[in-house]
C-alpha positions, -999 to 999 in steps of 0.1 A, spaced: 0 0 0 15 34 -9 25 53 21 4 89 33 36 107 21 32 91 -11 -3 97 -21 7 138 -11 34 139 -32 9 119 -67 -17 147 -53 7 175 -60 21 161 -91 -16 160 -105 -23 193 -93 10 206 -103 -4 191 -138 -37 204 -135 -22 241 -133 0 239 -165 -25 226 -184 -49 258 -171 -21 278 -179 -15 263 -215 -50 267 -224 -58 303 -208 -23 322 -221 -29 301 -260 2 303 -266 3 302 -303 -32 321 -308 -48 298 -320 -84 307 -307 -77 342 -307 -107 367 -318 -117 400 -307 -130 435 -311 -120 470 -319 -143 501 -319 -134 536 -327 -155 568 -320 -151 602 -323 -154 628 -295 -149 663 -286 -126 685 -264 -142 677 -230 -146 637 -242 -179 634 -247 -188 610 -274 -208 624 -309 -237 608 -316 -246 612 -349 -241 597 -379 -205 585 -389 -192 591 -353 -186 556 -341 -180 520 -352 -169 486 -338 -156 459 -358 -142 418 -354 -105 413 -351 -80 395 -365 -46 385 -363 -30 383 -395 5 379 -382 19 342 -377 -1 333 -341 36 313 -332 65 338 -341 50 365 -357 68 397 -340 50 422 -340 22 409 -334 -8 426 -361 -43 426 -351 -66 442 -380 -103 454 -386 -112 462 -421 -146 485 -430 -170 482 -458 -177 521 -477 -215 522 -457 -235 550 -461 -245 548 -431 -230 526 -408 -188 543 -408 -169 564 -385 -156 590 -404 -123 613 -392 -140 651 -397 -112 681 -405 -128 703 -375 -117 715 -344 -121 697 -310 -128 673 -327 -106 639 -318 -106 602 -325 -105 574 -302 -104 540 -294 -103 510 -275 -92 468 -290 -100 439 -268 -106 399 -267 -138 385 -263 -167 395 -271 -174 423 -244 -145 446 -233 -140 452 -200 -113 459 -172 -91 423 -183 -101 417 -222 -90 455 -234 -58 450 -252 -54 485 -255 -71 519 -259 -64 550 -279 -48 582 -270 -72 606 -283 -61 622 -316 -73 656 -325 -86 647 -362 -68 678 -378 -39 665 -365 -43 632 -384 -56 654 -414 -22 670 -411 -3 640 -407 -19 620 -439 -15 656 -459 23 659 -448 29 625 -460 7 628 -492 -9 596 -477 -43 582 -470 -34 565 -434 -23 580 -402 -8 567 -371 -21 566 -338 -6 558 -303 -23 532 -283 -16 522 -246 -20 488 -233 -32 493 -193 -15 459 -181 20 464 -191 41 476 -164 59 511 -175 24 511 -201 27 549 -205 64 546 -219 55 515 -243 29 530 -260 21 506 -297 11 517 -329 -19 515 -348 -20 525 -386 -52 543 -397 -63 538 -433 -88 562 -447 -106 569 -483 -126 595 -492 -162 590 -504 -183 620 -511 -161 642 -495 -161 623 -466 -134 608 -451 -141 577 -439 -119 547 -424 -116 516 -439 -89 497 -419 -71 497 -389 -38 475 -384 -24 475 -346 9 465 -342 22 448 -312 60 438 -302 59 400 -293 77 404 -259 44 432 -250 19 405 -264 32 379 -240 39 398 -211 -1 409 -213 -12 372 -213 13 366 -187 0 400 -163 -36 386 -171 -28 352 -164 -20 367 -132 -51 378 -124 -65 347 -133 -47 327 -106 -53 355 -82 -93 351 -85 -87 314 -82 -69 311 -54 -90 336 -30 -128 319 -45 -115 283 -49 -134 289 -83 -127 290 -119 -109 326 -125 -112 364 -131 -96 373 -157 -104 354 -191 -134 376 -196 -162 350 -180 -150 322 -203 -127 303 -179 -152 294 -155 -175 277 -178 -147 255 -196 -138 241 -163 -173 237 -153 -176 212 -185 -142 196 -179 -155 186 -146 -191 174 -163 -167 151 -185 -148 135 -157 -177 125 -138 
């Protein structure tokens, strides 16, 4: 008969087991399940969102980099020339453009990848016009990074003009590998965190953790 210390130490090994195989699936290394949202809106001086047409649109993510070694890391949203359904970048003053990206399908506190810092839109008018160009850049700041506000990303901003409008067709966010995996990795953290003060199935995968470890258990029993 195997001995008390014995059937500890198989207990930890197939916890110790249990936890890497959480922390395979939750961090995805390689991206292979990866989807998302972006959304971009225009507001004014005091950050207060316009609400009329062409002011704001959201959009499906994807990552068109290589999910294993791609560095950086590209995440893109492409728009369709709508009439009414577009967010357009206006040549006015206070006016600015904003924005946020996350995973999942709702943002919130632990799926936002990253979010805009507000760009006045003559700026980027002046920006595409300097560089006789129809895309403008934009920085973006990801809130779990530690030393975020010095490690700011980049997102190109593609534009074309329709009806003297100019409206945004595509927006490509670029992210260096070591940020990407250090964000999983911070998350991750918050993850365990949850975990380990409710005894149940984490905090920090956007609501989606809990359920797949609901049905893992369903499957054992």
């Amino acid at each position: 008969m195997a001995t008390e210390a014995e059937k500890e130490k198989k207990a930890e090994e197939k916890e110790k087991k249990a936890e890497e195989k959480a922390k395979k699936k939750f961090l995805d290394e390689e991206d292979e399940n990866f989807c998302g949202f972006m959304s971009l809106m225009i507001i004014d001086s005091d950050g207060y969102a316009k609400k009329t047409k062409g002011m704001d649109i959201k959009g499906p993510l994807y990552m068109t980099s290589d999910g294993a070694k791609g560095d950086p890391v590209v995440l893109e949203s492409e728009f369709s020339l709508n009439p009414l359904f577009y967010v357009q970048v206006p040549n006015e003053d206070n006016l600015l453009l904003t924005g946020s990206w996350w995973i999942g399908e709702k943002p919130s506190t632990l799926t936002t990848i990253g979010s805009a810092i507000p760009k006045p839109c003559q700026t980027a008018h002046r920006d595409m016009e300097k560089a006789s160009s129809s895309e403008f850049a934009m920085d973006i700041e990801m809130p779990l990074l530690k030393g975020a506000p010095s490690r700011l990303v980049k997102a190109t901003v593609t534009t074309k003009e329709q009806k003297f409008i100019t409206k945004v067709v595509k927006v490509k966010l670029e992210i260096p590998r070591a940020s990407w995996t250090e964000w999983k990795l911070h998350r991750y953290r918050f993850f365990r965190f949850s975990k380990d003060q409710s005894g149940g199935g984490g905090g920090g995968g956007g609501g989606d953790d809990k359920e797949d470890e609901k049905k893992d258990e369903e499957k054992k029993e």
